[in-house]
N, C-alpha and C positions, 0 to 999 in steps of 0.2 A: 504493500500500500504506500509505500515510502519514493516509490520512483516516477509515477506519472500524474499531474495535477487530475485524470477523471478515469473512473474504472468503472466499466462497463460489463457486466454480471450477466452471462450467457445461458438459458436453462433452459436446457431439450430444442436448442436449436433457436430460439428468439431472445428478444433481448427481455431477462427477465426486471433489471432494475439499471439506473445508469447515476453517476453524480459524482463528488470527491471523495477524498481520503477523508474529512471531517464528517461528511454528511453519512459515511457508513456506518458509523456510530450508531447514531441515532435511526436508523432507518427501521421501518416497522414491514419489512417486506421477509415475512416469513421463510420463504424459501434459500434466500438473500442470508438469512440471519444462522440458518440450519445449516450452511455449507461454511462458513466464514469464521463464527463460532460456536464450531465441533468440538475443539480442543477445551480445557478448563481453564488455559490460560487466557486464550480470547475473549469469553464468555466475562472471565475475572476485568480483565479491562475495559470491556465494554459495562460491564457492573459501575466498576469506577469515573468511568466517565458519566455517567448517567446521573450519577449520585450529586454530581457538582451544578 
């Protein structure tokens, strides 16, 4: 997420969500959220950001 100002989230072949490294945070796109943070790290940072 560190390398290009916009990331665009691919899922089953369409574009499933599209925006920046900040706005992924917050993003309420389910699918978007289940692939991104999988890990308990991700999830833990997106926790934090949230919180603030």
């Amino acid at each position: 997420m560190g390398i290009g100002e916009n990331i665009l989230y691919i899922h089953e072949g369409c574009v499933g969500w599209t925006g920046t490294k900040d706005e992924i945070m917050t993003s309420t796109n389910e699918k978007l959220n289940s692939f991104i943070f999988a890990s308990d790290l991700f999830r833990k940072v997106k926790e934090t950001q949230n919180a603030n």
